[in-house]
C-alpha positions as CSV (number, residue, x, y, z in Angstrom):
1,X,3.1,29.8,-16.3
2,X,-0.7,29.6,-16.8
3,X,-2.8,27.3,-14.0
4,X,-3.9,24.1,-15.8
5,X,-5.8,23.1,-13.1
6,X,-7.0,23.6,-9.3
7,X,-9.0,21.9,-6.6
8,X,-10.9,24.0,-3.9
9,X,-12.1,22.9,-0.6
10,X,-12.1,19.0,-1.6
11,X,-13.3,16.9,0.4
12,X,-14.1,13.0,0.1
13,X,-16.1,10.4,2.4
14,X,-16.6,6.5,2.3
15,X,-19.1,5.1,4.6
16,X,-18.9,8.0,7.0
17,X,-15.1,8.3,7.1
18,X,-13.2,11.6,5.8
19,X,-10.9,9.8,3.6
20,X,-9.8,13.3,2.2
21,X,-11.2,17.1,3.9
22,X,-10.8,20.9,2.9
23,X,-8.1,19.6,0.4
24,X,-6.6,23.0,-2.0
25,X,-4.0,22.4,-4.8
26,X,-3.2,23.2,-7.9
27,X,-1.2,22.6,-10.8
28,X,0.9,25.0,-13.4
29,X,2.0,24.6,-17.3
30,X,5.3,22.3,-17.2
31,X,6.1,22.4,-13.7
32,X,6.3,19.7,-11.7
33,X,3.7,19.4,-8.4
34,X,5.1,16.9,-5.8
35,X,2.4,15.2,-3.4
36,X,4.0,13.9,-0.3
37,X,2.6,12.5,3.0
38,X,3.3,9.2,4.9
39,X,1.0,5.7,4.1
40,X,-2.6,6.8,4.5
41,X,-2.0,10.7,4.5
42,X,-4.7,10.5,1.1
43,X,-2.6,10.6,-1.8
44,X,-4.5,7.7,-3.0
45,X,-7.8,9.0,-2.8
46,X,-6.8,12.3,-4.5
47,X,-5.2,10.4,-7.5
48,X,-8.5,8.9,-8.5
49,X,-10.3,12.2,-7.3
50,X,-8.2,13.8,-10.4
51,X,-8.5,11.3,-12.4
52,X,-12.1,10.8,-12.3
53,X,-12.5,7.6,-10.4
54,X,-14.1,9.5,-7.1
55,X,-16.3,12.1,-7.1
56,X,-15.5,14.7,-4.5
57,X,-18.3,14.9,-1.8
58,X,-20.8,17.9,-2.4
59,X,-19.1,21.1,-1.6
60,X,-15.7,21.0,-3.2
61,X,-15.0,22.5,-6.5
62,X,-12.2,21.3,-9.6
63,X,-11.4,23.7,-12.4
64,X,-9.4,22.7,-15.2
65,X,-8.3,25.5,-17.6
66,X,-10.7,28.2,-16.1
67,X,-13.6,26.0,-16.3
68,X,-15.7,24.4,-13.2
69,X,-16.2,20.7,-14.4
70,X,-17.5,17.3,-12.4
71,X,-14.4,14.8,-13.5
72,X,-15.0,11.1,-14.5
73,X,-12.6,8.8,-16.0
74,X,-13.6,9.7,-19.5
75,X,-13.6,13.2,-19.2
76,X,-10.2,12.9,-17.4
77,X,-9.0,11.4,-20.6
78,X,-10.3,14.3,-22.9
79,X,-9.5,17.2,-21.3
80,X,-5.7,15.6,-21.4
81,X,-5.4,14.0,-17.8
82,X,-3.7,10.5,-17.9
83,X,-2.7,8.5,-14.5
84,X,0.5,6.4,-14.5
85,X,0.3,4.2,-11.3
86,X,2.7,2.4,-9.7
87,X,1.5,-0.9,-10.9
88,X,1.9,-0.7,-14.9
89,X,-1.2,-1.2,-17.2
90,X,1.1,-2.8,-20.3
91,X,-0.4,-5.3,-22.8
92,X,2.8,-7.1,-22.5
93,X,2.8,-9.2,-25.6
94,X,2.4,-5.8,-27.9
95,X,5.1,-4.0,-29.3
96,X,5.6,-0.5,-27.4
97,X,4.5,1.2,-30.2
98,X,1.2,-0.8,-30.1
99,X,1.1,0.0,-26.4
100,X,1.4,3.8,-27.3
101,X,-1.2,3.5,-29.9
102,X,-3.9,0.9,-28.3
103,X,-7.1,2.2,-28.7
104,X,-6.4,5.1,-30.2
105,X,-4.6,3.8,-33.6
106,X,-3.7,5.9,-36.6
107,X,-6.1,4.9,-39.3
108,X,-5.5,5.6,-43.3
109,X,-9.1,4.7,-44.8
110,X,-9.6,1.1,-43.8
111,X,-6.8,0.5,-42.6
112,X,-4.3,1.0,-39.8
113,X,-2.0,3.6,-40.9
114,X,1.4,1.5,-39.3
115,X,4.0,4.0,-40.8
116,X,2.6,6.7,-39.3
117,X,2.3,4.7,-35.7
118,X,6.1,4.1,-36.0
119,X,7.2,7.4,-37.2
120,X,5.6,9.4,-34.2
121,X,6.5,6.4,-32.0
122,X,10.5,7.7,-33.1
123,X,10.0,10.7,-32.8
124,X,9.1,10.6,-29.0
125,X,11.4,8.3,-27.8
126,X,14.1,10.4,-29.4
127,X,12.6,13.1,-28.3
128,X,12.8,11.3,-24.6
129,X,16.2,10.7,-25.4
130,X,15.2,7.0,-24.8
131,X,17.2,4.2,-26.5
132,X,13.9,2.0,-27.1
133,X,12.6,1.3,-30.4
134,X,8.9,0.7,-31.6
135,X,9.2,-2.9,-32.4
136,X,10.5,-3.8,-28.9
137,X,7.9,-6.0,-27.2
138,X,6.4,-4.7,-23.6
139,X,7.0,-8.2,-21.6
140,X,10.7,-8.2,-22.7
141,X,11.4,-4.6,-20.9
142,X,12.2,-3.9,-17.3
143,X,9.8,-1.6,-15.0
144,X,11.2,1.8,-15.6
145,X,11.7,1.1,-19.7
146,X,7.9,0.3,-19.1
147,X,7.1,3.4,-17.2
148,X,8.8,5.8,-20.4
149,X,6.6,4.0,-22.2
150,X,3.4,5.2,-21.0
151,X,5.0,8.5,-20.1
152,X,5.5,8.5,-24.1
153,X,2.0,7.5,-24.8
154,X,1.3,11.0,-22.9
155,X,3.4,13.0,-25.1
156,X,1.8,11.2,-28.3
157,X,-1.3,12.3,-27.5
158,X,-0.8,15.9,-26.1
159,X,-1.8,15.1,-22.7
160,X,-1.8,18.3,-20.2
161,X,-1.5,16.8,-17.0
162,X,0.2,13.3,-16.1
163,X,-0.1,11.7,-12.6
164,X,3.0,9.6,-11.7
165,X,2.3,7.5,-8.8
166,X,5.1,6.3,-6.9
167,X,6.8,5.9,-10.0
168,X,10.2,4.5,-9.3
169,X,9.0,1.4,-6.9
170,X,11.4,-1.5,-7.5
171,X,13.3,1.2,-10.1
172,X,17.5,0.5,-9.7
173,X,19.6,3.4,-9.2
174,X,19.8,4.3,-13.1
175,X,16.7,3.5,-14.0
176,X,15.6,6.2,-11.6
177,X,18.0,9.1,-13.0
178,X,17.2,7.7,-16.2
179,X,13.4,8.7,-15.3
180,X,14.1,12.4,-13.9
181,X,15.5,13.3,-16.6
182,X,12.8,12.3,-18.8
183,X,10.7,14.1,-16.4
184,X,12.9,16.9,-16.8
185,X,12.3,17.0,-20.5
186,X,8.8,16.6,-20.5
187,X,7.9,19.4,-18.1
188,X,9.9,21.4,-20.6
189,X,6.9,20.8,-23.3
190,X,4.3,22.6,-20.9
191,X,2.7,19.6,-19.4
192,X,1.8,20.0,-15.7
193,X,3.0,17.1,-13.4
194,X,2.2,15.4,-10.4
195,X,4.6,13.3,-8.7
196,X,3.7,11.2,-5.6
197,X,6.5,9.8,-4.0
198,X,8.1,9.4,-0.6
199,X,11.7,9.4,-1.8
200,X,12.7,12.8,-1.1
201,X,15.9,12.9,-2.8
202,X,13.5,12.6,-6.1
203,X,11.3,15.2,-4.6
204,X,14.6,17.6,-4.2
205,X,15.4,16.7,-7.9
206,X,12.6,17.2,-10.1
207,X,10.1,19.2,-8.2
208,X,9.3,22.3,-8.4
209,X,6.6,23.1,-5.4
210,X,5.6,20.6,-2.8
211,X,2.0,19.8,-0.8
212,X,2.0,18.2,2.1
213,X,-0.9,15.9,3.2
214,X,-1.6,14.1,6.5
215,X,-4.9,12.6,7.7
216,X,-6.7,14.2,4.4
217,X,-5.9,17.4,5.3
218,X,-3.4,20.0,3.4
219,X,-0.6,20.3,6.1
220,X,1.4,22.8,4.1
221,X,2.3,24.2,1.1
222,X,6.4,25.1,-0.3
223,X,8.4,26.0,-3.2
224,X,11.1,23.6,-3.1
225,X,13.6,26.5,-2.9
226,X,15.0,27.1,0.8
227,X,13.1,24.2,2.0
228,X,15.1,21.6,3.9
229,X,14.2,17.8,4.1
230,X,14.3,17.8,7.8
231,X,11.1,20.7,7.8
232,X,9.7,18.1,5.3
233,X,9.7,15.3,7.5
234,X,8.6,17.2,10.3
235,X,5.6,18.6,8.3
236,X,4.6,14.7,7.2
237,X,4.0,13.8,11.1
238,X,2.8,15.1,13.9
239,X,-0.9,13.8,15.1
240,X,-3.6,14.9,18.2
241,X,-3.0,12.7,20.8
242,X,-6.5,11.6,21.1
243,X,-5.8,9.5,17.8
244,X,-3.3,7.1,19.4
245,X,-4.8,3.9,21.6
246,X,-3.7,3.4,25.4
247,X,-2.7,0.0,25.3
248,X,-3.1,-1.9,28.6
249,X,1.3,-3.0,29.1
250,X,2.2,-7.3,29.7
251,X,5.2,-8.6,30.7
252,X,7.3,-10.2,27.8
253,X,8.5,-13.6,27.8
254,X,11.1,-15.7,26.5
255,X,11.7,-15.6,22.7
256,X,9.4,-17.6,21.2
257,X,9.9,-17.4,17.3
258,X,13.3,-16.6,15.4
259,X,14.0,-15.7,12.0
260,X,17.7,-16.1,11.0
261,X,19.0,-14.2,7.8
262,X,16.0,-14.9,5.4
263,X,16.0,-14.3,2.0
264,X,13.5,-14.8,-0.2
265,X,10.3,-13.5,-2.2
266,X,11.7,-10.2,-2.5
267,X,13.5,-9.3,0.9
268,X,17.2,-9.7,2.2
269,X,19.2,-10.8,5.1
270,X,16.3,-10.4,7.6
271,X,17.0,-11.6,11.1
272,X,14.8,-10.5,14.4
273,X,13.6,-12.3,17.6
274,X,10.1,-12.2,18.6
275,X,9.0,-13.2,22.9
276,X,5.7,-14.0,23.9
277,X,3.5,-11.3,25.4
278,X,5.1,-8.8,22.6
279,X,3.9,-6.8,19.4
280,X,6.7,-6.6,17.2
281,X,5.4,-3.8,14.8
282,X,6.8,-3.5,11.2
283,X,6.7,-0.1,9.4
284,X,7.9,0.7,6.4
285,X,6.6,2.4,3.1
286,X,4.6,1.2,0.2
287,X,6.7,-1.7,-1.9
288,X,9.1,-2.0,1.5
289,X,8.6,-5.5,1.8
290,X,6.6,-6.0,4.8
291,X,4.1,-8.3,3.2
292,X,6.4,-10.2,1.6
293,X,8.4,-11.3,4.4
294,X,5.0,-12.3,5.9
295,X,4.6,-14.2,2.9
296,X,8.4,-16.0,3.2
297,X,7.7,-17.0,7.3
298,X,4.2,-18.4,6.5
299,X,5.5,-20.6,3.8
300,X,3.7,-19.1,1.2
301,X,7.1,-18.4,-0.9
302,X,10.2,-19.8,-1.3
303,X,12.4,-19.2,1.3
304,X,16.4,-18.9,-1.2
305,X,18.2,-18.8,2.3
306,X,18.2,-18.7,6.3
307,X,16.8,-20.5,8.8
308,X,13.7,-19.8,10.9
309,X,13.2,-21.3,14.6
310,X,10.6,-21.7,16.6
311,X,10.9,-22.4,20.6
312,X,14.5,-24.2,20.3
313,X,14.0,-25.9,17.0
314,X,14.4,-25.1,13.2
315,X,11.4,-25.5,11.2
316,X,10.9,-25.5,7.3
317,X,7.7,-24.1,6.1
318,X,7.4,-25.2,2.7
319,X,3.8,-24.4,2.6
320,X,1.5,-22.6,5.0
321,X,-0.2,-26.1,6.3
322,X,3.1,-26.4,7.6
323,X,3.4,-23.0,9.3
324,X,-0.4,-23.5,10.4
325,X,0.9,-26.9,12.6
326,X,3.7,-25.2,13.7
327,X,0.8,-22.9,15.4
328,X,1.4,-19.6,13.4
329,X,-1.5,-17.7,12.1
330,X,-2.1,-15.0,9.6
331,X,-4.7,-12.3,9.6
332,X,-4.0,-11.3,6.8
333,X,-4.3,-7.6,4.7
334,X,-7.5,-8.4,2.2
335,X,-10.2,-10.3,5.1
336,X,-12.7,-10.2,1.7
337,X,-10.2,-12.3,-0.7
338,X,-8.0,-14.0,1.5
339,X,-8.9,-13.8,4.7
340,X,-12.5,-15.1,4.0
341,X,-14.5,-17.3,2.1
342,X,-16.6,-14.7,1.7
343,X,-19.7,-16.2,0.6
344,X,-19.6,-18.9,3.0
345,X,-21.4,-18.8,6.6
346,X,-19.3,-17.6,9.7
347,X,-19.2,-21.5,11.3
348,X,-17.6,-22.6,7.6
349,X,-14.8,-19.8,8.1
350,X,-14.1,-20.6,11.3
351,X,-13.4,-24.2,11.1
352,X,-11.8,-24.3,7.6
353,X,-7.7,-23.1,9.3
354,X,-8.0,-25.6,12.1
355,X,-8.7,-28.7,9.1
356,X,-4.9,-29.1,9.1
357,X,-5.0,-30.0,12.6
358,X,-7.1,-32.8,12.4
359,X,-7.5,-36.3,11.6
360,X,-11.6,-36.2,11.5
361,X,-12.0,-35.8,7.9
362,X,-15.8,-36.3,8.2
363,X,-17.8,-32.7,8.1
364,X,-19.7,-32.2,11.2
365,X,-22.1,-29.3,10.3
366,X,-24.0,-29.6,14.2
367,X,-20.2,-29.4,15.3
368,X,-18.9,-26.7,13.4
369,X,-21.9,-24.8,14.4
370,X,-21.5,-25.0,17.9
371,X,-17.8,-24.3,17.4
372,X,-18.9,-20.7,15.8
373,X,-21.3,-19.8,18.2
374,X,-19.1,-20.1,20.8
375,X,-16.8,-17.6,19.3
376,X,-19.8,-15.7,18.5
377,X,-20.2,-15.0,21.9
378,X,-16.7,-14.3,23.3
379,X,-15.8,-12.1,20.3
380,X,-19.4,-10.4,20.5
381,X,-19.9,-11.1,16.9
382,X,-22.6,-9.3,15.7
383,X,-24.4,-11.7,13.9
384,X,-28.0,-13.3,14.4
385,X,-26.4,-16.9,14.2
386,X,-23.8,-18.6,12.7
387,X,-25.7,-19.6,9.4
388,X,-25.0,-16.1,8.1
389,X,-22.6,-14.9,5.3
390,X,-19.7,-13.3,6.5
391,X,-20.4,-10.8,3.0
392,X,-23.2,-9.7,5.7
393,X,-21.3,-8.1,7.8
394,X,-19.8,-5.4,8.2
395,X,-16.2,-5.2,8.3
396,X,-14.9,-4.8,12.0
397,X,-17.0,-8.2,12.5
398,X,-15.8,-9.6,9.1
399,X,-12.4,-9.4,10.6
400,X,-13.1,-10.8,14.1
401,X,-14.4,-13.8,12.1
402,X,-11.0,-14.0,10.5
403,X,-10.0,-14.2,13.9
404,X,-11.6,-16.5,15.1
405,X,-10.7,-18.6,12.2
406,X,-7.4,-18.3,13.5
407,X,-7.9,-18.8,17.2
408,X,-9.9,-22.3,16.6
409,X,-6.5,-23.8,15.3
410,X,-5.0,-22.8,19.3
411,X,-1.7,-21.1,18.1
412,X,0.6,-19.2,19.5
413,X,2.5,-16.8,16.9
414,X,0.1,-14.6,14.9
415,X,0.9,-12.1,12.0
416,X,-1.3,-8.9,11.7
417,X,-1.4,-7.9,8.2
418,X,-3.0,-4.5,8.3
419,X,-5.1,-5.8,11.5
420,X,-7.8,-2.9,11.1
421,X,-7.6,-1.6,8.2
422,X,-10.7,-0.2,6.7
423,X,-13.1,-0.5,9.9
424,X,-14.4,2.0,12.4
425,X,-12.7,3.7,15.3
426,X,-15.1,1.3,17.8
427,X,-14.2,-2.1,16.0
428,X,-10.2,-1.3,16.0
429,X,-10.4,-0.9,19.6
430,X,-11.8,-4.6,19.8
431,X,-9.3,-5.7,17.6
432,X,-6.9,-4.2,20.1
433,X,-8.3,-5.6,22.9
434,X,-8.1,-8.6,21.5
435,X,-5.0,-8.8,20.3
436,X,-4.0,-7.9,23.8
437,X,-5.7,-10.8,25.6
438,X,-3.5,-13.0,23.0
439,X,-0.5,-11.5,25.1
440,X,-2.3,-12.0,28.6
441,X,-2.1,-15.8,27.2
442,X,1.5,-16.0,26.5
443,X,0.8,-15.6,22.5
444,X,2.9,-13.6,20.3
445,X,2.0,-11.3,17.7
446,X,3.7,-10.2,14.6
447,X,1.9,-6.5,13.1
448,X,2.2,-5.1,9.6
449,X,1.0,-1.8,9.6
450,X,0.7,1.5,7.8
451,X,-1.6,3.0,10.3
452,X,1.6,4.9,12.3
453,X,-0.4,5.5,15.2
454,X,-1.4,2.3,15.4
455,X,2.0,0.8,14.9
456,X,3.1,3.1,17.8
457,X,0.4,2.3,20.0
458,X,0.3,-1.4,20.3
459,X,4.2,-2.0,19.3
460,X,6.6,-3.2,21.9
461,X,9.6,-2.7,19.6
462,X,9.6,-1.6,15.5
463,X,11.6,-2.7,12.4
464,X,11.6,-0.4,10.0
465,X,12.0,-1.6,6.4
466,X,13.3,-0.3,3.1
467,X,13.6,-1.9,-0.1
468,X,13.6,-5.4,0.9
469,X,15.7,-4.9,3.9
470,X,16.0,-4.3,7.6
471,X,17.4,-0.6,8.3
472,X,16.5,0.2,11.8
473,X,15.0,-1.9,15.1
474,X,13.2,1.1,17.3
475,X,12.7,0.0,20.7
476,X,9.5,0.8,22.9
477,X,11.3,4.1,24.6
478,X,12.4,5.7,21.0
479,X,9.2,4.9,18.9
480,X,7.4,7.7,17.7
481,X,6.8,9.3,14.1
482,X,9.9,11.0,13.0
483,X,12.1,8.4,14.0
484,X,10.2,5.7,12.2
485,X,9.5,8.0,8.8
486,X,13.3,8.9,9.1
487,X,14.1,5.3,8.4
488,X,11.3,4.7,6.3
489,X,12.2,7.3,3.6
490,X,16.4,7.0,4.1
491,X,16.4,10.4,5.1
492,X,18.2,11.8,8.7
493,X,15.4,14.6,10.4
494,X,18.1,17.0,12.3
């Protein structure tokens, strides 16, 4: 099998952090490459480094075909690279023969040469062994009908390489084997593929050779002959000390916050008790269903069934002004589009949560500003008043504005969303020392997070979750990698 493509000494940095470093792979004629590595290992970033979208830093070196070249999206395109991410990029009220074809239609003079369209749209689904047909309309399919769509649209157009990422998220059981075997077939037609996924039974079934990533870094490098899932696992963790956060201990309370068998907005039959003084961390892969529980306690979904308590009482949060004077918070996972008004100044953030709380419907700018400046100081904002934009800042203060936000309304149950995600090593550990002086108050805290060592540092117990569901509570004495990757991906490390 000739080498369609290789990357050498790769490397890739945003605003000073190695996001990617040193990173080798390559790719053969119809074989099938498999990129694994736990949330955050760098997948990501080396997707849109092959498909154009990030230009590797100065240094590192991609050859397609023999030839050195500098990849953008375009390029990516016309050498025969095409990117099928998780998140489909359907027109969905186009035919799928329109789908395959837009942009790039079949012309016959002046006009649009439809027979032809059809005939080669045939051709490849029966080819693919697919029962779709080219009149179908895109909206009316499921996901993984979708997903042999564009894989099609690759085939149409000769592509070399196709990048599948995480391509059987929210896939049922046969729409996955459907999908492998497609994957099977194409391979057979020479085209190289990559296939990200942390589903390793899929990785045992279709691949062919396996990377490893972790941190940005290769970790290693297998044929999938002889290799066992367990050495897998073990490869996909494993970090320097040094990386992990001593958190100062508290002592944990009574429970403060239940949730009884919720379901709802995605996830199923979730039940837990959280105390005050205590991170309860929740792990889980990408499309796991962390966020959307978040979502379903805050009241911002429907909750279909269950009951959540708080203190000795049930509650109903039908919205999240209810959850907010119920005195839960959430910090939640986008600070810029969520979390923020983001072109507003720091006082207007900070007051805008605790509204719900109040009766005083007259705006008080002299008020609001002292209000922010006295957060300014006890968070060590650094900002030069509270007049400024929070778009001014940087993002470690960004988020303690977010905080503060939160703290002005006095509660005592706060959800972590991906609490420091995207700031530096210096601003995380005020975010942790923060969160710990919420504990030292008799607060509780609720953490999303795909930053394992954070998870394992500031966590009093884990819940791992899968698919929508609950599949393992880790208590403070067992956390650690494997244990909460084994759960993550359904697999048993031995």
């Amino acid at each position: 099998m000739g080498e369609i493509l290789r990357l050498s000494n790769v490397s890739k940095t945003f605003a000073g952090v190695r996001a990617l470093q040193g990173i080798t792979f390559d790719l053969k004629e119809g074989e099938v490459h498999c990129l694994c590595g736990e949330n955050g290992a760098g997948k990501s970033t080396l997707i849109k480094v092959l498909s154009g979208a990030h230009q590797p830093d100065i240094g590192g070196e991609i050859w397609f075909e023999g030839r050195k070249i500098d990849l953008t999206p375009h390029l990516a395109l016309g050498l025969g690279i095409q990117t099928i991410y998780q998140e489909h990029i359907v027109f969905d009220s186009l035919s799928v023969m329109e789908n395959i074809f837009m942009g790039l239609e079949r012309e016959k003079g002046i006009f649009l040469d439809r027979k032809e369209m059809r005939r080669q749209t045939v051709e490849v689904l029966e080819y693919l062994k697919s029962d779709l047909r080219p009149e179908m309309v895109m909206g009316d399919l499921g996901s993984g009908q979708q997903k042999i769509v564009e894989i099609a649209k690759g085939l149409v157009f000769k592509r070399k390489v196709i990048i599948l990422d995480e391509p059987t998220a929210s896939f049922s059981i046969s729409e996955i084997d459907n999908l492998l075997e497609i994957i099977k077939t194409v391979k057979k037609s020479g085209i190289g593929i990559i296939y990200i996924s942390h589903h390793l039974d899929e990785v045992f079934r279709v691949g062919d050779r396996v990377t490893v990533l972790r941190d940005g870094r290769n970790v290693s490098h297998y044929d999938i002959g002889g290799l066992t899932k367990s050495q897998l696992i073990k490869d996909m963790v494993g970090r320097d000390p040094s990386t992990f956060y001593k958190r100062e201990s508290v002592p944990i309370g009574e429970v403060l916050f239940e949730a009884r068998n919720l379901s709802g907005n995605g996830v199923r039959n979730i039940s837990f008790k959280l105390h005050r003084g205590e991170v309860l961390g929740f792990s889980g892969m990408t499309g796991s269903g962390r966020s959307e529980l978040m979502e379903l306690l805050f009241g911002g979904a429907r909750l279909d069934s269950g009951e959540v308590r708080i203190g000795d009482r049930p509650v109903r949060h039908r919205t999240p002004k209810a959850a907010i004077r119920n005195k839960m918070c959430f910090i939640t996972e986008d600070r810029q589009n969520t979390g923020l008004f983001i072109e507003q100044t720091i006082a207007q953030n900070i007051v805008v949560a605790n509204m719900v709380n109040t009766r005083n419907f007259i705006s008080s700018p002299a008020r609001d500003l002292k209000v922010a400046e006295g957060f300014i100081q006890k968070l060590s904002i650094r900002a030069k008043n509270a007049r400024v934009r929070a778009m001014n800042l940087s993002g470690g203060n960004q988020q303690k504005v977010v905080l503060a936000k939160w703290f002005n309304t006095n509660g005592d149950i706060f959800i972590f969303d991906e609490p420091t995600r995207g700031i530096d090593v210096n601003s995380k550990q005020e975010i942790y020392q923060l969160m710990v002086g919420l504990l030292k108050q008799g607060k509780a805290i609720i953490m999303v997070s795909s930053d394992m060592p954070e998870v394992i540092s500031m966590s009093d117990r884990v819940i791992v979750m899968k698919g929508g569901e609950m599949v393992a509570e880790i208590g403070k004495d067992r956390i650690s990698e494997e244990h909460i990757l084994t759960h993550s991906i359904g697999e048993k490390a031995q």
